[in-house]
C-alpha positions as a Markdown table, in Angstrom:
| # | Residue | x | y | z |
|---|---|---|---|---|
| 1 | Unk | 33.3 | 161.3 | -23.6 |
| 2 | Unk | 34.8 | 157.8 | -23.8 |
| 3 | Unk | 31.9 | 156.5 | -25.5 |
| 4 | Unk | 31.6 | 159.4 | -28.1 |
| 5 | Unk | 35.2 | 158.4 | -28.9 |
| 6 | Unk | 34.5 | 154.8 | -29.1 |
| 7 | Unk | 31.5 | 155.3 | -31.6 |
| 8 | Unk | 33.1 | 157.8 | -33.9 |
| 9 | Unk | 35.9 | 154.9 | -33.9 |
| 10 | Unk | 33.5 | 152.5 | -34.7 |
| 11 | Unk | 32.1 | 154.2 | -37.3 |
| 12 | Unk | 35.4 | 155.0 | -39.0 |
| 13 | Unk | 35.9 | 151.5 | -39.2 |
| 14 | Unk | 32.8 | 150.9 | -40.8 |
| 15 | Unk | 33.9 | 153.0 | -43.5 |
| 16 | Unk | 36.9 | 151.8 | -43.8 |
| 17 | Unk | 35.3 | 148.4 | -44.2 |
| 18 | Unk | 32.6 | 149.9 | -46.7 |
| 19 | Unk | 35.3 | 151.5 | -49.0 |
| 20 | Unk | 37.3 | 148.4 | -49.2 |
| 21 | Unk | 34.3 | 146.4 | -49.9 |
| 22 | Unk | 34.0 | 148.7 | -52.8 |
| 23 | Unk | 37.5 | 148.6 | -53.9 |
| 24 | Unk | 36.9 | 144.7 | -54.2 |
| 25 | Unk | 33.4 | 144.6 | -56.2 |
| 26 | Unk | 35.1 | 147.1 | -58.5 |
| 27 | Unk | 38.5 | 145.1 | -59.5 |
| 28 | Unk | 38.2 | 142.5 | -61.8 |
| 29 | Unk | 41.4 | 141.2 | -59.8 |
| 30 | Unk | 43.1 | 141.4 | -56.2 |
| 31 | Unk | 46.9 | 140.6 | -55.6 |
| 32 | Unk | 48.2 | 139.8 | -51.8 |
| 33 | Unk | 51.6 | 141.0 | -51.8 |
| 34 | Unk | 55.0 | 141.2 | -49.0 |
| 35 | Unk | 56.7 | 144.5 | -49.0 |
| 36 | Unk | 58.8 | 144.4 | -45.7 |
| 37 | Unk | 62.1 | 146.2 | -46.5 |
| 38 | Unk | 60.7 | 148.4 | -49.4 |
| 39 | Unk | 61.7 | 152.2 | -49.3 |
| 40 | Unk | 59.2 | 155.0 | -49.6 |
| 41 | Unk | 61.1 | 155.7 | -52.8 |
| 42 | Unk | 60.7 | 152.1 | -53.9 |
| 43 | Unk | 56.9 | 151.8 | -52.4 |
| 44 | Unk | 56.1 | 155.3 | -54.4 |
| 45 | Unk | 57.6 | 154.0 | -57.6 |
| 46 | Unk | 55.4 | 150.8 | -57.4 |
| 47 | Unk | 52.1 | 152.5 | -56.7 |
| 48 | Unk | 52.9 | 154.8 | -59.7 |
| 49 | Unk | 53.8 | 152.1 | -61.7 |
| 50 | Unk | 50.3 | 150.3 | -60.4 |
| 51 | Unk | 48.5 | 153.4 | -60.9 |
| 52 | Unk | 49.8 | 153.5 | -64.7 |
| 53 | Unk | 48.3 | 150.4 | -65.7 |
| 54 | Unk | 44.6 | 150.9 | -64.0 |
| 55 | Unk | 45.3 | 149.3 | -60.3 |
| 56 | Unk | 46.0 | 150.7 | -57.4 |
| 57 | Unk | 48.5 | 149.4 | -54.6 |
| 58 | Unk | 47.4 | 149.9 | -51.1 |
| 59 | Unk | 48.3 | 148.9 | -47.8 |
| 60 | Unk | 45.2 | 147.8 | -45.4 |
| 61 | Unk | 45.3 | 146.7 | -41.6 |
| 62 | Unk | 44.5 | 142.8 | -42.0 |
| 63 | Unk | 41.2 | 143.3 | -39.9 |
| 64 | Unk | 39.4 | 145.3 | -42.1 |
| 65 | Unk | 40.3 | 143.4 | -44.7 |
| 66 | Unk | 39.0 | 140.8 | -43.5 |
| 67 | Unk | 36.3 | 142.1 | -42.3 |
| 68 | Unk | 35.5 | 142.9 | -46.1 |
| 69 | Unk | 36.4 | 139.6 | -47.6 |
| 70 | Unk | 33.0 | 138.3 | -45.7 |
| 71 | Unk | 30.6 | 137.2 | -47.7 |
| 72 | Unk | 32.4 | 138.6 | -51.7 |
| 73 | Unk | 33.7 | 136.3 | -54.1 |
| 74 | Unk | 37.2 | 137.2 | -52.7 |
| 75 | Unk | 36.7 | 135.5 | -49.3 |
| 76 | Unk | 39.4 | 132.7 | -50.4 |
| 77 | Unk | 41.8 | 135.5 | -49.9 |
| 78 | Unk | 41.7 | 135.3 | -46.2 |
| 79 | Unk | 44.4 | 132.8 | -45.5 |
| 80 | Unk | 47.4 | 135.2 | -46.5 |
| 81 | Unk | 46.3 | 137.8 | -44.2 |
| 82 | Unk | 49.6 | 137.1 | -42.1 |
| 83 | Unk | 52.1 | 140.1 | -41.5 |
| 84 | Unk | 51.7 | 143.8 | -43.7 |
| 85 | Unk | 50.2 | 143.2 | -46.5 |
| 86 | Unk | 49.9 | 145.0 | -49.5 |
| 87 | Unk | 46.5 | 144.8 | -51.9 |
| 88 | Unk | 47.3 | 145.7 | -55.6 |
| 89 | Unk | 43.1 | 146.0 | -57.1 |
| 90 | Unk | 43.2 | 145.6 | -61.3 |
| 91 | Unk | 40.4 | 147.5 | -62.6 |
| 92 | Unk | 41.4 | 147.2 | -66.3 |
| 93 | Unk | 43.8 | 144.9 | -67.8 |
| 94 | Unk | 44.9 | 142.5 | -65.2 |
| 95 | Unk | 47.3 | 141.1 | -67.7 |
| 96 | Unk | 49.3 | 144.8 | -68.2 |
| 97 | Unk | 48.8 | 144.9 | -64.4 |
| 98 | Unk | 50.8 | 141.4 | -63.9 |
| 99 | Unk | 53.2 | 142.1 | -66.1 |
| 100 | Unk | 54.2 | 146.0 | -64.3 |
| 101 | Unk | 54.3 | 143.7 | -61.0 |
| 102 | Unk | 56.5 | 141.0 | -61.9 |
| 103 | Unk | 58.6 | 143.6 | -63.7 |
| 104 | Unk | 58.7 | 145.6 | -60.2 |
| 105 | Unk | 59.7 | 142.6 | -58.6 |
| 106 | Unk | 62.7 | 141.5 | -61.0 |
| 107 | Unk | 63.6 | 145.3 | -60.2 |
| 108 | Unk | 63.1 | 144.5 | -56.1 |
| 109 | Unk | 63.4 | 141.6 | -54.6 |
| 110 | Unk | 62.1 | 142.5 | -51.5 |
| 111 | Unk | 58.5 | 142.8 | -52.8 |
| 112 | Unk | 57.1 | 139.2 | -52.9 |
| 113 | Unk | 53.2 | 138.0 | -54.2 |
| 114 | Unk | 51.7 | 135.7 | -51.6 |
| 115 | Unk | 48.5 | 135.2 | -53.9 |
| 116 | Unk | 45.8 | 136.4 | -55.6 |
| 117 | Unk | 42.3 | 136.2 | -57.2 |
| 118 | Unk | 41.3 | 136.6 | -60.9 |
| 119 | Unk | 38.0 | 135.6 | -62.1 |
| 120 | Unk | 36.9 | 133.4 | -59.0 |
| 121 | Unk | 40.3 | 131.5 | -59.4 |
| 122 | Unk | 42.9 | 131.4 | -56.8 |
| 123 | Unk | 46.9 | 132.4 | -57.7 |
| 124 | Unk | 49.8 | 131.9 | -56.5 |
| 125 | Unk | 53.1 | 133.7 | -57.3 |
| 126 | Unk | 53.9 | 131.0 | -60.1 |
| 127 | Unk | 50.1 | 132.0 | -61.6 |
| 128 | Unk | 50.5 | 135.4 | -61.6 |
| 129 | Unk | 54.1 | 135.3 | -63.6 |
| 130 | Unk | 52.0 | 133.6 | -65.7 |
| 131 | Unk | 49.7 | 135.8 | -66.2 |
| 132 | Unk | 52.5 | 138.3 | -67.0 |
| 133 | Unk | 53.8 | 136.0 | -69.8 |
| 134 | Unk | 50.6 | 136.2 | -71.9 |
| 135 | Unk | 50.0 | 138.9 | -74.4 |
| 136 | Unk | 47.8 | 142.1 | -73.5 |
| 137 | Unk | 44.8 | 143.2 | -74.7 |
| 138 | Unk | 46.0 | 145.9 | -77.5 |
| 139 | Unk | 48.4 | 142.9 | -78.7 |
| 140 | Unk | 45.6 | 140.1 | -79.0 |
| 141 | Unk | 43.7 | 143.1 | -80.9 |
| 142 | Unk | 46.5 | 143.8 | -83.1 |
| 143 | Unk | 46.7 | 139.6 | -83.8 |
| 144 | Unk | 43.1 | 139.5 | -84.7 |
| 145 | Unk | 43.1 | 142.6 | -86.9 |
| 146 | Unk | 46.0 | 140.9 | -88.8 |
| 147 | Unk | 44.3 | 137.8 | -89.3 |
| 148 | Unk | 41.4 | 139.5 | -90.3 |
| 149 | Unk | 42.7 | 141.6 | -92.9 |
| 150 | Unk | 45.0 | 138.5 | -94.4 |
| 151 | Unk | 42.8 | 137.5 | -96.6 |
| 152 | Unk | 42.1 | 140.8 | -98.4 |
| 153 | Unk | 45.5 | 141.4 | -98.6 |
| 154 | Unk | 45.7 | 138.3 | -100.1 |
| 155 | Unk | 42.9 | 138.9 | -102.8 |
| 156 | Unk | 44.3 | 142.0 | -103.4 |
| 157 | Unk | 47.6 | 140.9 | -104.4 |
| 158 | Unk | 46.1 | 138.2 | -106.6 |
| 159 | Unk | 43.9 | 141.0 | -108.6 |
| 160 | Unk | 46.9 | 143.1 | -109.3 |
| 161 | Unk | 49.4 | 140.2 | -110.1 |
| 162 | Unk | 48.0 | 139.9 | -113.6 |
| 163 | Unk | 48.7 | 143.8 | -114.7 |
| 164 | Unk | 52.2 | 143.5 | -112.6 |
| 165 | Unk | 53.0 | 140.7 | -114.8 |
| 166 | Unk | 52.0 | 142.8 | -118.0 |
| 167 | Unk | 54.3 | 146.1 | -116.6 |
| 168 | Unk | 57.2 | 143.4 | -115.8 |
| 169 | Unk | 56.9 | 141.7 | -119.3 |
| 170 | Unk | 56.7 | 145.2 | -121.2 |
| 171 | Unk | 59.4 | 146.1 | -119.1 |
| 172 | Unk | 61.5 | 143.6 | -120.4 |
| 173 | Unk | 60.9 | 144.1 | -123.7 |
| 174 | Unk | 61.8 | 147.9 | -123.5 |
| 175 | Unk | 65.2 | 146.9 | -122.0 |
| 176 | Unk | 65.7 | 144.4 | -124.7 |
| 177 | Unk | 65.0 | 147.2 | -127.4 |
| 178 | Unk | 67.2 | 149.7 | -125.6 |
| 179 | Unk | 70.2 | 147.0 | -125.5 |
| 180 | Unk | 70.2 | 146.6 | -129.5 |
């Protein structure tokens, strides 16, 4: 009976291990974070806010994490596995997902980063505020269509600038008629 138990345990744990193994070759980025002294109000809020910008905020028992750190390009990661910890996993945008946390943590205090990993680089709390400070995706895209369109804005302008000159001048001479 005891070693039925101990086998279905054992196999839970593989799971476990599996499905955060998963969690890390999906995310283009992990952050370790502190939460002692959150609320489930406050811990709620964050994964929502999290959630919102393609992550997702869990907390996993520092065994099976490191357990899955073997062997992935996260394995750096292993020397902030002190205390709980919480994982936030970017999928998306890890800038938008930098800048919800370090908004989070303005909000609470008590939530602190201990480090991170994004794009085989390692990050510490100064790295990831950062991070937060550069612009996001949609607003490089809305930079380069500006730039891009410039020019034929520009060409544009200078076509029409000849017959606005004509209207201008022939509007000034029908003013000058009306006056007299």
């Amino acid at each position: 009976m005891a070693e039925l138990a101990m086998k279905a345990s054992i196999e839970e744990k593989a799971k476990s291990v599996a499905a955060v193994q998963e969690k890390f070759k999906a995310a283009k980025m992990a952050i370790v974070t502190e939460y002692r002294g959150l609320t489930v109000a406050q811990m709620t809020r964050l994964r929502r806010e999290i959630r919102k910008a393609s992550g997702e905020y869990q907390v996993i028992k520092n065994t099976l994490v490191r357990r899955a750190l073997k062997d992935s390009p996260y394995g750096s990661l292993d020397r902030l596995l002190e205390g709980p910890n919480g994982w936030i996993f970017g999928y998306e945008d890890p800038i938008t997902l930098s800048k919800t946390l370090v908004k989070f943590i303005e909000e609470n205090e008590k939530l602190a980063i201990k480090g991170g990993l994004f794009e085989g680089e390692f990050m510490d709390q100064a790295k990831v505020k950062v991070l937060a400070q550069m612009p996001s995706r949609p607003e490089l895209q809305a930079k380069l269509l500006a730039l891009m369109q410039a020019p034929a804005v520009q060409l544009l302008r200078l076509i029409q600038e000849p017959g606005a000159r004509v209207v201008r001048l022939v509007e000034t001479l029908r003013k000058g008629k009306s006056e007299v």
